[in-house]
N, C-alpha and C positions, 0 to 999 in steps of 0.2 A: 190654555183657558184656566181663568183664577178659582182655584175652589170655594164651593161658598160656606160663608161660616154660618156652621149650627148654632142656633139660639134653645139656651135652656128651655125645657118643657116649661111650659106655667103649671103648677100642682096648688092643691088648699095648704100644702106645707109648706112650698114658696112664699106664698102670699100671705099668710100669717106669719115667717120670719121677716118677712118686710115689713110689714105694717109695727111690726116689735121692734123694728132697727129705727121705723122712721119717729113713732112716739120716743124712744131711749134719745132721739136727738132732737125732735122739735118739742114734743110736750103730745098728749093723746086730741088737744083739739086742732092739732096739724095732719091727722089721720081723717083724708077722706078717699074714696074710692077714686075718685081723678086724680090728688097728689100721688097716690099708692100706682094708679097705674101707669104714673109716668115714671117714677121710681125704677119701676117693673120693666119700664121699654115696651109696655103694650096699651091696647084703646083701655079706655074703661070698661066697655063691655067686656070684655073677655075677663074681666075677674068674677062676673053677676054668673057665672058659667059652677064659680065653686063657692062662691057667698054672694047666695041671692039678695040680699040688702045690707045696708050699714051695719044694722043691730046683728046681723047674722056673722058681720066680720069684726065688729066689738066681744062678742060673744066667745068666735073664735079664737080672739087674743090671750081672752080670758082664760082660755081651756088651757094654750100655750105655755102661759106662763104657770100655771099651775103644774102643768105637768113639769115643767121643770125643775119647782120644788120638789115633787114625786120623785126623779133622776139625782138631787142633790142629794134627796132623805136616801135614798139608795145604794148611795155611793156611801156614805155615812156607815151606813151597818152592816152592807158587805160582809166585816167580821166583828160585829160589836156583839156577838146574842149574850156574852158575859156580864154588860154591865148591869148599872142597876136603873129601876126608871126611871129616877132622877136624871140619873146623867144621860140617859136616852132622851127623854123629851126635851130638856135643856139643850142638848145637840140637836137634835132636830129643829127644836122652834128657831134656833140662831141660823143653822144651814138657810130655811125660809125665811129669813131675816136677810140672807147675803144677797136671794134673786130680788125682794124686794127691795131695797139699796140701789140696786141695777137697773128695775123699771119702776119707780118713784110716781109715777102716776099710777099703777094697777090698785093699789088700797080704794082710791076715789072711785075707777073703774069699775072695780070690783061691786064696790056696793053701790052701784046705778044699774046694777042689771035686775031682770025681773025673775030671773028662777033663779035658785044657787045651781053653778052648775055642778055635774053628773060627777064627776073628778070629784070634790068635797066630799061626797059621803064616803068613800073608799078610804081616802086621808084621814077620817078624825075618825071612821071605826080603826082604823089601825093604832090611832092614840087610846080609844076605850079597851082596847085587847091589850096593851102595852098597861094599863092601869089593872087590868080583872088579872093580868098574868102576874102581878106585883101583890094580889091578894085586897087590892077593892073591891068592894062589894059593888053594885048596878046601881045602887041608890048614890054612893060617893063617887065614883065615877060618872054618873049624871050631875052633879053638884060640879064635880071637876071640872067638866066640857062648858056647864054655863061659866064659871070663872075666870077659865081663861082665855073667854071670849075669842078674839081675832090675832090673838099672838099665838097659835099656833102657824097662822097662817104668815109670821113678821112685822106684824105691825099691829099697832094698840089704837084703840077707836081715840079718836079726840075728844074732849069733855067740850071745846068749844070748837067750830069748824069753820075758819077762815074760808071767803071764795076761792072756789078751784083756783089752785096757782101762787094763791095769795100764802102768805107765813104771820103769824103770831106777831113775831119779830117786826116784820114791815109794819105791822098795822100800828102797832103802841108805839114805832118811831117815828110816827107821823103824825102823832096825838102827842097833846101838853099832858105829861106825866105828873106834874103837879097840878095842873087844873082835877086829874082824875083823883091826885090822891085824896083832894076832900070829900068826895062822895062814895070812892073804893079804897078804905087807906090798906088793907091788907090785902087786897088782891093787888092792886097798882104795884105795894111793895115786892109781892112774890113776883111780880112779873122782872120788873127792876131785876133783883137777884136771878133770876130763872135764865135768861136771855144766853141763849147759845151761839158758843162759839165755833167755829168754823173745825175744828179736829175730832170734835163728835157728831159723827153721821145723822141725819135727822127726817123724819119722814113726817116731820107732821111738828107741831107747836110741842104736845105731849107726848112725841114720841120722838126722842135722842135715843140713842145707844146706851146711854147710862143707864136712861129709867126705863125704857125696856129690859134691859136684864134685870133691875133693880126690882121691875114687877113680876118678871117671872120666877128670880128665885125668893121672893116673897109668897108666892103663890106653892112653889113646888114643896117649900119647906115644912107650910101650913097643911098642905095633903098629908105628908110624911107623918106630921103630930098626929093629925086624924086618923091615918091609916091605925096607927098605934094603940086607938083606945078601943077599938074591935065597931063590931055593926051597930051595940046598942046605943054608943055614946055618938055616932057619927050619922 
C-alpha cells in the first residue's frame, strides 16, 4: 500500500510568503485570494481561515516585508555599536533600500494602506534613539524624521506619480518632446538628460540609486552641520 504524501500545513506565514513570491513575479495587482490559493494547492476558502479579507492579506504583506527590513537592519549591526550615526543610518537606509529593489511594488502598497502599520513605529524610534544617542536634541531629531521622509524605509516619494506600473520614462517616450519643449522648456530639457538607464536600479521616475544615495547623504551631512552648532542655533 502506497504512502500517502503529506501536504504542508497552510499557516498566515505560508500565505504571506506566497502572496510576496507571487507579487515579486506578477506585479501586486496579480495578488488575489483565488490566484494565491491556487498557488497554494488549496480552495480559496481555506486561506479566509488566517486572512479574513483582501485588505487583511495586503496588510499582511505589508507587515512581511517590513519585517524583513527589521532582519536586514539586524543583520547589519550585529556588531556595528562602534560606528558613528552617519554611517549607521546610511547603512541602514541602503540595507532597506535592497528589500525594496526585490519587491518594487511595496512603496505603492505601502502607501494605499489605511493605518501605518504597528512594525513602523519600532523602526524609526530606533532611528530617533540612534540620533538622541549621537547627541540631538528632540527638537532636531523631530526635524530629522520629517526630512528624511520615506528613505528610511528605501525609497523616496515621487514629486510626480506615474499610474501604478507606469515609469516617467515610458510616458515622455510616447509624447513629442519637442511639441513639450515649447510650453515646458526646462523641465522637458531635465527630463531629456534625466532618463535612466538600465544599470542603475530604479524604483520610481525620482528614485534611481544615484539620487537616492545622493539625497541621503545630502541630508545626513546637513544633520552633522546642525548637530554642530548646539540646541540654540538648530
Amino acid at each position: 500500500m502506497a504512502a500517502k504524501t503529506s501536504r504542508q500545513p497552510l499557516s498566515r506565514e505560508r500565505v504571506l510568503a506566497a502572496a510576496v513570491a507571487l507579487a515579486d513575479v506578477e506585479g501586486i495587482q496579480a495578488l488575489t485570494m483565488r490566484r494565491l490559493a491556487g498557488d497554494l494547492g488549496v480552495e480559496a476558502m481555506s486561506l479566509y481561515h488566517h486572512l479574513p479579507a483582501k485588505e487583511a492579506l495586503l496588510d499582511g504583506v505589508v507587515d512581511t516585508v517590513i519585517a524583513e527590513i527589521d532582519a536586514a537592519v539586524g543583520r547589519l549591526f550585529a556588531n556595528g555599536d562602534g560606528e558613528d550615526w552617519r554611517t549607521r543610518l546610511r547603512g541602514q537606509f541602503l540595507a532597506a533600500r535592497q528589500i525594496m529593489v526585490r519587491h518594487p511594488w511595496m512603496p505603492g502598497l505601502l502607501g494605499s494602506r489605511r493605518a501605518i502599520p504597528a512594525g513602523l513605529y519600532t523602526y524609526y524610534d530606533g532611528i530617533v534613539g540612534t540620533l538622541l544617542n549621537a547627541g540631538f536634541s528632540h527638537h532636531l531629531a523631530h526635524r530629522a524624521v520629517h526630512a528624511f521622509g520615506s528613505l528610511p524605509l528605501g525609497f523616496a516619494q515621487e514629486v510626480f506619480s506615474p499610474a501604478a506600473g507606469a515609469s516617467m520614462e515610458a510616458d515622455v517616450a510616447a509624447a513629442d518632446l519637442a511639441a513639450m519643449a515649447e510650453a515646458l522648456p526646462h523641465l522637458t530639457a531635465m527630463v531629456a538628460t534625466e532618463m535612466h538607464d538600465g544599470s542603475d536600479p530604479t524604483l520610481g521616475w525620482c528614485d534611481s540609486q544615484l539620487e537616492f544615495e545622493f539625497t541621503l547623504d545630502l541630508l545626513l551631512d546637513g544633520l552633522e552641520r546642525l548637530r554642530g552648532l548646539g540646541p540654540s542655533r538648530s
